[in-house]
C-alpha positions as CSV (number, residue, x, y, z in Angstrom):
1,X,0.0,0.0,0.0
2,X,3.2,2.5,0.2
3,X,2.7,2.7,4.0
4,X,5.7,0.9,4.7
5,X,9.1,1.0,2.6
6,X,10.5,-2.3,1.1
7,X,13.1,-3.9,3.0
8,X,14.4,-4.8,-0.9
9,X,12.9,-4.1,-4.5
10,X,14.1,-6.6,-6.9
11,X,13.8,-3.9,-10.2
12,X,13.3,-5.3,-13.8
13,X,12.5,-9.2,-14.1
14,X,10.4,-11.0,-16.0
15,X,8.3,-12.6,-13.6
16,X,7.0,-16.1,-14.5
17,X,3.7,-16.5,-13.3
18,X,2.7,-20.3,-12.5
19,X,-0.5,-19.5,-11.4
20,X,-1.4,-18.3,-15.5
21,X,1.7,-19.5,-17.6
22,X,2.6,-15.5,-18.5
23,X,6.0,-14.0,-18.5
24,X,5.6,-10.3,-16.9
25,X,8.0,-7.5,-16.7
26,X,7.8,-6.4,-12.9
27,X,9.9,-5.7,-9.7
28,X,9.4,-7.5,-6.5
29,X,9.0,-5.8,-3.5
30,X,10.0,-7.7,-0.3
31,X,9.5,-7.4,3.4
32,X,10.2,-9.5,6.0
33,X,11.9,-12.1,4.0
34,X,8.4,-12.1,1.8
35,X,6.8,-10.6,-1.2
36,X,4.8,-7.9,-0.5
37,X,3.9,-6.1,-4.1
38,X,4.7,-7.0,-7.2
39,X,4.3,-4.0,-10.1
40,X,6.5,-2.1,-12.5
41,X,8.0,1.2,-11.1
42,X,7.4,0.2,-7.4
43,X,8.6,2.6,-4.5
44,X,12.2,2.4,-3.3
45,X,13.6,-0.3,-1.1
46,X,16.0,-0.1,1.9
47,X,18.0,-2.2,-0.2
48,X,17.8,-2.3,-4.5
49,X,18.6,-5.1,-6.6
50,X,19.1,-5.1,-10.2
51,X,17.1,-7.6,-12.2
52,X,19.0,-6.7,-15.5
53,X,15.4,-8.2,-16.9
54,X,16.6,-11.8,-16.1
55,X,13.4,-14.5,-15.8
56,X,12.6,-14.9,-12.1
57,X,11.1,-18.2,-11.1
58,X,10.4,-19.7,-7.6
59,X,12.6,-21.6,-5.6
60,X,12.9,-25.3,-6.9
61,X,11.5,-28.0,-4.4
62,X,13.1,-31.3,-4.1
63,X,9.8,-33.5,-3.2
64,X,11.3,-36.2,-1.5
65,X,15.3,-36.8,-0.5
66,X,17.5,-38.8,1.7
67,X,20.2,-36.0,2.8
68,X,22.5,-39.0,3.7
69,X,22.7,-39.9,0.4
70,X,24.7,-37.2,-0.4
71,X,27.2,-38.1,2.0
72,X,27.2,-34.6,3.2
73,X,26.2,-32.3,6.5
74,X,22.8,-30.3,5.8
75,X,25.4,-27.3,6.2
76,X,28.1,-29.1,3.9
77,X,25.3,-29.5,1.1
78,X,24.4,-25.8,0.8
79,X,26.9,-25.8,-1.5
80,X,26.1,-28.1,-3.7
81,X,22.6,-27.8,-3.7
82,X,21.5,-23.5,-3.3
83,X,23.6,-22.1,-6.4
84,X,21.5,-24.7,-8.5
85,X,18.5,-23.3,-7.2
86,X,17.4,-25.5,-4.7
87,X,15.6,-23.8,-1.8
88,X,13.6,-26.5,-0.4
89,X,14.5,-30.0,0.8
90,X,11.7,-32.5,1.3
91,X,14.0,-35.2,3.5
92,X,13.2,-38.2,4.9
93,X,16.1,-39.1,7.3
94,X,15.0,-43.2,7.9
95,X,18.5,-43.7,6.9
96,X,19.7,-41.8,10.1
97,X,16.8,-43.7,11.9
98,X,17.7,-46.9,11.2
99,X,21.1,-46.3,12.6
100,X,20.2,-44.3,15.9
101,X,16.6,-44.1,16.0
102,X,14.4,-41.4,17.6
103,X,17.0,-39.7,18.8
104,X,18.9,-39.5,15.6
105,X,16.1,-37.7,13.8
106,X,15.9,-35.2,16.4
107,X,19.9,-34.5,16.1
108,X,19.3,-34.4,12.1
109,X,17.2,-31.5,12.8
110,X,19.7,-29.8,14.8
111,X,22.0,-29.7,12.2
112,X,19.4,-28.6,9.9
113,X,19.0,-25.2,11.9
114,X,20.0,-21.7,10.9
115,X,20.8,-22.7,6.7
116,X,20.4,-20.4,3.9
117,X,17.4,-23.0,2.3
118,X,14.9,-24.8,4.3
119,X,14.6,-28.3,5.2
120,X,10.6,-30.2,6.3
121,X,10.8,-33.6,7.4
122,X,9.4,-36.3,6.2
123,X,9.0,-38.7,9.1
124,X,10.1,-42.2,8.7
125,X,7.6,-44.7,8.8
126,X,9.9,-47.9,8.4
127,X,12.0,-48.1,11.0
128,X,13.2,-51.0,10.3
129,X,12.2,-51.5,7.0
130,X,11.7,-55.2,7.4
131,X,11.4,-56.4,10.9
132,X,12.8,-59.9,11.0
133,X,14.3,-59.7,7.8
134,X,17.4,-57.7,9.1
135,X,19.0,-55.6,11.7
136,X,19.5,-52.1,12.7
137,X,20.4,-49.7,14.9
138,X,17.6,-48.1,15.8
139,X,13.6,-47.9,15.6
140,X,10.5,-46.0,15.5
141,X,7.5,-47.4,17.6
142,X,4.6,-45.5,16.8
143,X,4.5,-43.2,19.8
144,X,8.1,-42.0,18.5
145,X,6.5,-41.4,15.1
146,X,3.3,-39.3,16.6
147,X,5.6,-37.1,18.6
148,X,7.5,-36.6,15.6
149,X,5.0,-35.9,13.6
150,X,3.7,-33.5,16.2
151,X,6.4,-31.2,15.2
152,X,6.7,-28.4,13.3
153,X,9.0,-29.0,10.8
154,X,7.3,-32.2,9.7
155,X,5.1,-32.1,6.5
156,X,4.5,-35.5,6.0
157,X,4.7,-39.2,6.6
158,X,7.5,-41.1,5.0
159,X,7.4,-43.3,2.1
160,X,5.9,-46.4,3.5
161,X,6.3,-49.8,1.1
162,X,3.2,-51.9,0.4
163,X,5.1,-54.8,2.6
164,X,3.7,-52.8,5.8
165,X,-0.1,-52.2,3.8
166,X,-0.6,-55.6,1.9
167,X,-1.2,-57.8,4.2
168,X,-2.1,-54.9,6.2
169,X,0.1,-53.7,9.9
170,X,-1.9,-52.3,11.7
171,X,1.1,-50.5,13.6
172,X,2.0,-48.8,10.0
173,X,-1.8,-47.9,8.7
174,X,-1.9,-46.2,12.3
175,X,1.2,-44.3,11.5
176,X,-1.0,-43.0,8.4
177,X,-4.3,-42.3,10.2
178,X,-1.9,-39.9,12.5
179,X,-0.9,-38.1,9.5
180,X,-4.0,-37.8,8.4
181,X,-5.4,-36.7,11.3
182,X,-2.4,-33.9,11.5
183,X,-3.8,-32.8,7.9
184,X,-0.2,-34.2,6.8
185,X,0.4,-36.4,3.9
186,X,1.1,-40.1,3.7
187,X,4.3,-40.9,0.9
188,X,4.0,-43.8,-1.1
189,X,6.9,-46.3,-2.0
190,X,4.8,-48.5,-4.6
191,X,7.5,-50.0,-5.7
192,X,6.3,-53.1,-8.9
193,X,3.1,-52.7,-7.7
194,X,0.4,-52.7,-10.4
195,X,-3.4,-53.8,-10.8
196,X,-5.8,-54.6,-7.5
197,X,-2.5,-54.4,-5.3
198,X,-1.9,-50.8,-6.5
199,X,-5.4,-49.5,-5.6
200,X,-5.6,-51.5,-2.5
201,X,-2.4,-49.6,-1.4
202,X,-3.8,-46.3,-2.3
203,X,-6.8,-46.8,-0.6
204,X,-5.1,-46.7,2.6
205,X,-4.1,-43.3,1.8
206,X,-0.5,-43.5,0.6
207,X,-1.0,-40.4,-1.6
208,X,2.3,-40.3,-3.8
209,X,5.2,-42.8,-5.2
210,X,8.2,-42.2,-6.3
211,X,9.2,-45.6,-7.6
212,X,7.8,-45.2,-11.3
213,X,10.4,-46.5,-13.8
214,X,8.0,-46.8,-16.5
215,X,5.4,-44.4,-18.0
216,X,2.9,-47.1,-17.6
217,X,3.5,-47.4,-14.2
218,X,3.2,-43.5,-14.2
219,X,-0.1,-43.4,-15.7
220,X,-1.8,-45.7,-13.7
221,X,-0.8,-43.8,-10.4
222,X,-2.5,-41.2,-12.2
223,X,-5.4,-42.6,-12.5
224,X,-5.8,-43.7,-9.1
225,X,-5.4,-39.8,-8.4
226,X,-1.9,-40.5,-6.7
227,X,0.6,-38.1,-7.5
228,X,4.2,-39.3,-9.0
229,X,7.3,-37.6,-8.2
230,X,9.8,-37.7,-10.9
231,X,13.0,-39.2,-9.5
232,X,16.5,-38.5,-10.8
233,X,19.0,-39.5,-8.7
234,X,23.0,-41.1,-9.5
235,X,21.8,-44.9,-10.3
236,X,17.9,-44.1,-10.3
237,X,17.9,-42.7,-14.0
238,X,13.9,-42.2,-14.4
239,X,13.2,-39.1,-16.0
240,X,13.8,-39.6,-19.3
241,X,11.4,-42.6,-19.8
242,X,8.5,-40.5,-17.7
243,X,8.8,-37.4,-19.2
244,X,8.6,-38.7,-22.7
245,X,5.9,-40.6,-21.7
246,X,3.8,-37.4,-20.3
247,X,4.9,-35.5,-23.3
248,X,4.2,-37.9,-26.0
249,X,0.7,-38.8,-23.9
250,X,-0.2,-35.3,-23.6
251,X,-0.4,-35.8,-20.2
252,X,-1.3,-33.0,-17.2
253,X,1.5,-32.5,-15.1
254,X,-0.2,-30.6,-11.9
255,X,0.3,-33.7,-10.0
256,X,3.7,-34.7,-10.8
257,X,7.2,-33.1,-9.5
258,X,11.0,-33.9,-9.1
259,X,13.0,-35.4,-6.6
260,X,16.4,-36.9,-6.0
261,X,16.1,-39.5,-3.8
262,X,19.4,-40.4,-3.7
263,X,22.5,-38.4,-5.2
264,X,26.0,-38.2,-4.6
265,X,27.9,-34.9,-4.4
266,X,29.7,-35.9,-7.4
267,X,27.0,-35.9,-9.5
268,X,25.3,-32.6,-8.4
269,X,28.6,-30.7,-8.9
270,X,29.0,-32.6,-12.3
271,X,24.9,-32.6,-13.7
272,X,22.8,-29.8,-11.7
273,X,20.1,-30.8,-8.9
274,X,16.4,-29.9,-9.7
275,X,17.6,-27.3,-12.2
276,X,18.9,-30.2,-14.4
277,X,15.6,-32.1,-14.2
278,X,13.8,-29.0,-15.0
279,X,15.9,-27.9,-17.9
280,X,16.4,-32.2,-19.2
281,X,12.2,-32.2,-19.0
282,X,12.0,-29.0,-21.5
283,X,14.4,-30.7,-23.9
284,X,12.0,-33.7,-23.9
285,X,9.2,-31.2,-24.8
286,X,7.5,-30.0,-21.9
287,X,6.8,-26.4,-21.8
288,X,8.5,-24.2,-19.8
289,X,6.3,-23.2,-17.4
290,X,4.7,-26.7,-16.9
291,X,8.7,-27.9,-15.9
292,X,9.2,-25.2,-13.3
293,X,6.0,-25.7,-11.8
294,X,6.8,-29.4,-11.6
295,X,9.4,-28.1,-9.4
296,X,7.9,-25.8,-7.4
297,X,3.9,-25.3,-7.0
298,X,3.3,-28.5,-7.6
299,X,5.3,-29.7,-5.0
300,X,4.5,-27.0,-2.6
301,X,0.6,-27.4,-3.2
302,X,1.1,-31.6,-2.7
303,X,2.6,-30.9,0.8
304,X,0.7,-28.5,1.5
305,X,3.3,-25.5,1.8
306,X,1.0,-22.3,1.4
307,X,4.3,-20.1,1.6
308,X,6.3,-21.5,-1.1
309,X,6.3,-22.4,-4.2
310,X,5.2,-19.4,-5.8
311,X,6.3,-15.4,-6.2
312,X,3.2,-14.1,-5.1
313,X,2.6,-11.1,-2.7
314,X,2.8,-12.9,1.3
315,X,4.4,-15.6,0.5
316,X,8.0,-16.2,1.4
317,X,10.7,-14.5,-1.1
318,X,12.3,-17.7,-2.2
319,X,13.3,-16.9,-6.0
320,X,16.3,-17.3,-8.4
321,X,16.9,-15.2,-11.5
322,X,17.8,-16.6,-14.9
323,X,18.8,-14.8,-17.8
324,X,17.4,-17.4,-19.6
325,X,13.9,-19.3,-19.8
326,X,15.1,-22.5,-21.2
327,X,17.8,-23.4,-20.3
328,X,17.1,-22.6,-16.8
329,X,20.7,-21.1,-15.5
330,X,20.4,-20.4,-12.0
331,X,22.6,-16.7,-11.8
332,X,21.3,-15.2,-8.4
333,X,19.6,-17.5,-5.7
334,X,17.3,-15.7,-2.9
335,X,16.0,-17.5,0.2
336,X,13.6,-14.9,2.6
337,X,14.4,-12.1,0.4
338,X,18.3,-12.5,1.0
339,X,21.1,-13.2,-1.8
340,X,22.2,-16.5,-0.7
341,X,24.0,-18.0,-4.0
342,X,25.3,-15.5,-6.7
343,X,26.9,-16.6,-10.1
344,X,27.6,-20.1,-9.0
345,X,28.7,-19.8,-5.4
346,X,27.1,-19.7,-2.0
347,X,27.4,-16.4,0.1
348,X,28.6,-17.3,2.7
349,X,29.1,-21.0,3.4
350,X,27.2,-21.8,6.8
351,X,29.3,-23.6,9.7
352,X,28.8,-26.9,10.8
353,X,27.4,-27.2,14.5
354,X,28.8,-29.3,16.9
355,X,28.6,-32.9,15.9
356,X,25.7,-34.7,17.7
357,X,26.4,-37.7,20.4
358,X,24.6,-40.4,18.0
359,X,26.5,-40.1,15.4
360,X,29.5,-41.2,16.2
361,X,30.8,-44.5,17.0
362,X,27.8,-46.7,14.8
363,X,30.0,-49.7,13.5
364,X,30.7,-51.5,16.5
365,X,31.5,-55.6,15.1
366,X,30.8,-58.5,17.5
367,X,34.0,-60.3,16.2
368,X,36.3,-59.6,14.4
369,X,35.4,-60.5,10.6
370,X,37.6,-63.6,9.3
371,X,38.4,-64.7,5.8
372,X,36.4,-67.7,5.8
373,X,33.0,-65.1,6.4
374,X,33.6,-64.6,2.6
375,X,34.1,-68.2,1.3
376,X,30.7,-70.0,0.2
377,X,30.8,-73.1,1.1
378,X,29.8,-76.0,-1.4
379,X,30.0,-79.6,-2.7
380,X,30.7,-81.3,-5.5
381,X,32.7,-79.8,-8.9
382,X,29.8,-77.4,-9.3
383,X,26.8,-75.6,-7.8
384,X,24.1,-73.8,-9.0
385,X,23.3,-70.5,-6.9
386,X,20.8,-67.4,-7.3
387,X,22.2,-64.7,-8.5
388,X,21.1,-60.6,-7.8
389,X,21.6,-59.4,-11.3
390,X,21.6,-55.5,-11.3
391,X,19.6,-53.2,-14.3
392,X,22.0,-50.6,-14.6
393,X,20.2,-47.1,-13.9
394,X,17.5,-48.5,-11.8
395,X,17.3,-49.4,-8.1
396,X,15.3,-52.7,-9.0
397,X,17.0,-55.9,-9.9
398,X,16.0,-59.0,-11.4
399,X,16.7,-62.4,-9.7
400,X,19.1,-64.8,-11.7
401,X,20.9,-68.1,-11.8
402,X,24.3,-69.2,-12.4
403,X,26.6,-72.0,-12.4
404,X,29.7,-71.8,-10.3
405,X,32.2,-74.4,-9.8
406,X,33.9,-75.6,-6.4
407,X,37.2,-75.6,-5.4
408,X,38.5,-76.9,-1.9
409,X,35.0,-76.8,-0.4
410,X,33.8,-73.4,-1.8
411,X,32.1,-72.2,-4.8
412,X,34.6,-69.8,-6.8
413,X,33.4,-66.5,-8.5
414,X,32.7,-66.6,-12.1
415,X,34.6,-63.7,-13.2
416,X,34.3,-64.0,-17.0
417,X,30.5,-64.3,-16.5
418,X,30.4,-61.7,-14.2
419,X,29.3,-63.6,-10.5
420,X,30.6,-62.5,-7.5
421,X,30.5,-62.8,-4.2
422,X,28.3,-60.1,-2.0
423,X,28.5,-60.3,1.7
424,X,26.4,-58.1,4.7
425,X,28.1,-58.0,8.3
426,X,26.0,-57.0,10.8
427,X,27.6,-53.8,12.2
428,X,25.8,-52.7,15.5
429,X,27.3,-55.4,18.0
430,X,23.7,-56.9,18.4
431,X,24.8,-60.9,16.6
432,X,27.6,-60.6,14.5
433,X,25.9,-62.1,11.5
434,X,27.4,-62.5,8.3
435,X,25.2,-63.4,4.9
436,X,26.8,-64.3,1.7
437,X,25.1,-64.4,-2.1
438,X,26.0,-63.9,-5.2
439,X,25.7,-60.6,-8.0
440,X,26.0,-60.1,-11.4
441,X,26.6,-56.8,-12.8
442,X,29.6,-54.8,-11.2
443,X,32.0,-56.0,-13.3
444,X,35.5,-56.2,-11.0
445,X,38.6,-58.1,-12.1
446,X,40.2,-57.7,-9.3
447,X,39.9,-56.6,-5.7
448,X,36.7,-55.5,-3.5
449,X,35.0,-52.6,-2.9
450,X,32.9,-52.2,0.2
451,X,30.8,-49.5,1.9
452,X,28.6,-48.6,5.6
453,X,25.8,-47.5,3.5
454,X,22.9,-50.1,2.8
455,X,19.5,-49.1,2.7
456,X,17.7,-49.7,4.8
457,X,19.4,-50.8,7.6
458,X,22.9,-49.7,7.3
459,X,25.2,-52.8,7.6
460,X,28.5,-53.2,5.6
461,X,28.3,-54.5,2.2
462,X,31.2,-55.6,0.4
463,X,31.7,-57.4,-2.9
464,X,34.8,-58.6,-4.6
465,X,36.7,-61.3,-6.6
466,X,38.7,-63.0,-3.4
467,X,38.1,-63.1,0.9
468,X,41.2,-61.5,1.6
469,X,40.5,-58.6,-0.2
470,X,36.5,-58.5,1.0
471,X,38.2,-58.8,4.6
472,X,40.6,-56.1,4.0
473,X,37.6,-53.6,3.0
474,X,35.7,-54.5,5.9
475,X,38.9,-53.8,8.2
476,X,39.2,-50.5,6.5
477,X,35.4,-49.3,7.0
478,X,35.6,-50.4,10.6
479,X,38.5,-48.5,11.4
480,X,37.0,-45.1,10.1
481,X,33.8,-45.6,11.4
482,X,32.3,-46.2,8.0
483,X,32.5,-45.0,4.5
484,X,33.4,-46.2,1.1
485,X,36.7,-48.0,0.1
486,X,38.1,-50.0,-3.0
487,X,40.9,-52.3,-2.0
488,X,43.3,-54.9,-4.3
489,X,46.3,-56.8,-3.3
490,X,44.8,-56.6,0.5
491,X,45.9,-52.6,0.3
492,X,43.6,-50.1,0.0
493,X,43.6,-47.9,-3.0
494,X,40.8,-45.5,-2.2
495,X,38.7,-44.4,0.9
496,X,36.1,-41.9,1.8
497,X,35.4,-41.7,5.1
498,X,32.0,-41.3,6.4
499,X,32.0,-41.4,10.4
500,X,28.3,-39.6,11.2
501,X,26.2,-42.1,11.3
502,X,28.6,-44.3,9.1
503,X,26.6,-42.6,6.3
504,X,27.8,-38.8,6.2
505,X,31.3,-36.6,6.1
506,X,31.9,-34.1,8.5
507,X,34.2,-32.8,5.8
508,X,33.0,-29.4,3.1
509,X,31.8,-30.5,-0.6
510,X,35.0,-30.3,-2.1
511,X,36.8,-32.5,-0.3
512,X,33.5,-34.9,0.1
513,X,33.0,-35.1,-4.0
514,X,37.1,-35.5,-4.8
515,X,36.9,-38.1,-2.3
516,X,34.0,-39.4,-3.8
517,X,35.5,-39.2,-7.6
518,X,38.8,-40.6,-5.7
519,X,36.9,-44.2,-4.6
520,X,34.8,-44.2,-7.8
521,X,38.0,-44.1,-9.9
522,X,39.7,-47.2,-8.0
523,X,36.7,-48.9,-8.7
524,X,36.9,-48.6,-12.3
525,X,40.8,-49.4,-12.3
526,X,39.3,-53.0,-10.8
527,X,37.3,-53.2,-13.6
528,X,33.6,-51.9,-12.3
529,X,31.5,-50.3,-15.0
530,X,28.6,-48.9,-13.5
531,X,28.9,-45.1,-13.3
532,X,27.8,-45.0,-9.5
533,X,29.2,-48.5,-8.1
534,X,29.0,-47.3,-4.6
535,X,25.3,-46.0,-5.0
536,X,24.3,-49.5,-6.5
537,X,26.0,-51.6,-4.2
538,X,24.2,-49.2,-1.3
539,X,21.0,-50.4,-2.8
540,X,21.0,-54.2,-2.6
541,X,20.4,-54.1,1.0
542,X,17.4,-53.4,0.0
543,X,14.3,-56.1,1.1
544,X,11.7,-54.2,-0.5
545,X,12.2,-53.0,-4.2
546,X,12.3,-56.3,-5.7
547,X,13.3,-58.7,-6.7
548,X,16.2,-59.7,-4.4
549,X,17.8,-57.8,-1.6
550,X,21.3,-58.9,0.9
551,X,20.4,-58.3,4.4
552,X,22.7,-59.6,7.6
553,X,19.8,-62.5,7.5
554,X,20.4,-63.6,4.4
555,X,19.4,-63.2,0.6
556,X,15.2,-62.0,0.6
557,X,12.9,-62.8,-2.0
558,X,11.4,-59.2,-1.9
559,X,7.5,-60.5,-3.5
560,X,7.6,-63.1,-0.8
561,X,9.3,-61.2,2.0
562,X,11.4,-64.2,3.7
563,X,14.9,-65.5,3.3
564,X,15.7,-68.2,0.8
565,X,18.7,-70.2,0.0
566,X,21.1,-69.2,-2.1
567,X,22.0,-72.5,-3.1
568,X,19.8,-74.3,-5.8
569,X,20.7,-77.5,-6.0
């Protein structure tokens, strides 16, 4: 109204408008970290900014991401993440959970405090992912998932997988009906499901999913009025089949939005964030304005965030100016109406807080690991065994066979076909259990490469073409508290350490992603293939995206949810 000056007037952009599709020329007038007017030729501000009549667009909204995937400090990831354009993390910490429970979720939060971009939580619902299938660290009864719920910060249930709906757990359709009854959402983890299954998951109000690898599958959440979040992460590589699909299908896109999910440092520094989905979904052919809104309104409307997503007059000033439309290049970042990221870096980088109590000190063996924990034993001149056989650029896996012969009691690695050993220790002191199987798909000559990170619970996983050098990895992670490490000739040749939590640095990017590039590079000299072996191997602790997952129990049949032999015959 002109009663009160602008604390800042951002002069001369072209506004895009989400709300109508329209490009207008206008300033932004901001107080209190929000928009208060937008219009040509508005008043003086306390402070003046010079648009230079680049397009400004709202701050881009990761729907749904596991911060520990990055292997970085909320504070550390700044960095990475703001001069991209990102302004608003959705994150589900059930990684954290699974390795120090309650308590860990509350110390996340600490460390998410006093950032130039803003983190909700989305509380997990899993915790553990599969009870009697594995072991963790931690868990969430569902008094500890009300109170968290309860607070502020939290916008939403976390993915829950249909293992917890169909049959249905009453403990986990209670977690939803809190949700629901805090006007929160409940996220979906539909993983393969499709038909009857897929609508009797919905109907007990899982609202999203995040698992489509196909535009079929896509579509049919559609239909069921679920929304779909685009997912783009380092070996999750789904946008390009979904997009095509919406574009070629003619499909609305109001109720579908990015995410990450998982991705490492590496990548962001080398691809983008949500800017890169954004920009790789116009090249496919989706307009402009139907792209940014993906990544903002959309998400902001699903969750239920009134005061983002948008530049509109009261909500909050979270905005970055392009100079071009498409491709989106994030030039200036604002979060609350203050310059937080200007051409390409972040002003100033925050400090990290003091490290929290629970994360330190999470791989605690029973025993000490022995050589013979990675020998499979066997009779006979051969065997027949299951095999996990990976699908490069997707977290599912298809379930496999092979033919392995025996030497000296033990079945031997196939290494011209591609079979080798995959073992999970148990790393919280609770049994000391050790489970061994077999994968195709990594590719190694030579040597092991290992790592602390398995969703969902968080034991060591190491695979390699000979015990002494799966032994030597494990030695390595233990001795740093976890991380990632590539090993030959019992040395090690690469290792990032990653002591909070066994699943995060306490280190800046910089050092985080060379380190990163570092382990990645000694894998490939061992003969890996996959771009992110480290990120794949994370993923077949999985035992719920099917078809096969490695727990500390043993090899799961995912569909059937139990632990089967991996011995055939």
């Amino acid at each position: 109204m002109g009663e009160v000056p602008f604390d800042l007037v951002v002069r001369d952009v072209r506004l895009l408008n989400l709300f109508t599709g329209e490009v207008i020329r206008t300033d932004i007038g901001i107080v209190a970290g929000r928009v208060a007017a937008l219009a040509p030729g508005l008043p003086p501000g306390e402070e003046e900014f010079a648009g230079r009549g680049f397009y400004a667009l709202p701050g881009f909204i990761d729907a749904h991401v596991h911060i520990e995937s990055t292997l970085l400090t909320p504070a550390a990831l700044a960095a990475a993440i703001v001069p991209h354009g990102t302004t608003t993390l959705l994150a589900d910490p059930h990684e954290i959970a699974n390795v120090a429970g309650r308590q860990g979720v509350r110390d996340f939060l600490s460390l998410a405090e006093g950032l130039p971009y803003r983190i909700f939580l989305q509380v997990p619902s899993r915790v553990p992912t599969a009870p009697g299938l594995e072991t963790t660290g931690g868990a969430l009864s569902l008094s500890d998932t009300r109170e968290l719920l309860a607070l502020p910060q939290a916008v939403a249930l976390g993915e829950l997988d249909p293992a917890k709906v169909l049959p249905p757990s009453e403990e986990h359709l209670a977690k939803v009906r809190e949700a629901h009854r805090l006007g929160k959402v409940a996220c979906g983890h539909a993983a393969g499901l499709a038909g009857k299954e897929l609508q009797a998951y919905a109907a007990c109000g899982l609202s999203d999913d995040h698992e489509c690898v196909t535009y079929r599958e896509l579509l049919e959440r559609l239909r069921l009025g679920m929304a779909v979040l685009v997912r783009e992460g380092s070996s999750e590589r789904n946008l390009e089949a979904l997009i095509s699909g919406v574009v070629a299908g003619k499909i609305p896109t109001e109720h579908l939005m990015f995410c990450t999910d998982d991705k490492h440092p590496a990548d962001i520094l080398a691809e983008g964030h949500i800017d890169w989905c954004v920009n790789r979904a116009m090249e496919l052919g989706l307009p402009p304005w139907e792209a940014v809104r993906m990544a903002t309104l959309n998400p902001a409307r699903h969750f239920q965030l009134r005061d983002l997503g948008a530049i509109a007059p009261g909500r909050c000033a979270d905005f970055l100016l392009s100079p071009e439309l498409a491709p989106v290049e994030p030039r200036y970042v604002f979060v609350g109406g203050r310059l937080v990221a200007a051409e390409g870096e972040l002003l100033p980088p925050p400090a990290l807080g003091p490290i929290p109590a629970s994360a330190r000190d999470t791989v605690r063996l029973s025993r000490p690991p022995a050589r013979e924990d990675f020998l499979f034993p066997a009779c006979g001149e051969e065997v027949r065994v299951r095999v996990i056989e990976l699908i490069p650029g997707q977290i599912v896996n298809r379930a496999g066979t092979a033919v392995l012969a025996v030497e000296d009691g033990h079945a031997l690695p196939d290494l011209e076909g591609d079979v080798l050993p995959i073992a999970c220790l148990e790393r919280y002191g609770k049994n000391g259990n050790v489970a061994l199987a077999f994968v195709r798909g990594f590719g190694l000559k030579r040597g092991a490469i290992a790592g602390s990170v398995a969703h969902d619970h968080h034991n060591l996983m190491v695979v390699g073409t000979d015990p002494e050098d799966m032994l030597a990895a494990v030695e390595a992670l233990t001795r740093v508290q976890g991380g990632f490490v590539a090993v030959a000739g019992g040395e090690v040749q690469a290792l990032l350490p990653l002591p909070l939590w066994g699943l995060m640095s306490d280190r800046p990017l910089s050092e985080v992603s060379a380190g990163l590039e570092e382990v990645r590079a000694a894998a490939r000299v061992l003969g890996a293939r996959l771009p992110a072996p480290f990120m794949q191997l994370s993923f077949l602790g999985l035992p719920t995206v099917p078809e096969l997952g490695l727990t500390d129990q043993g090899l799961v049949d995912v569909r059937a949810r139990r632990v089967i032999p991996v011995l055939l015959d």
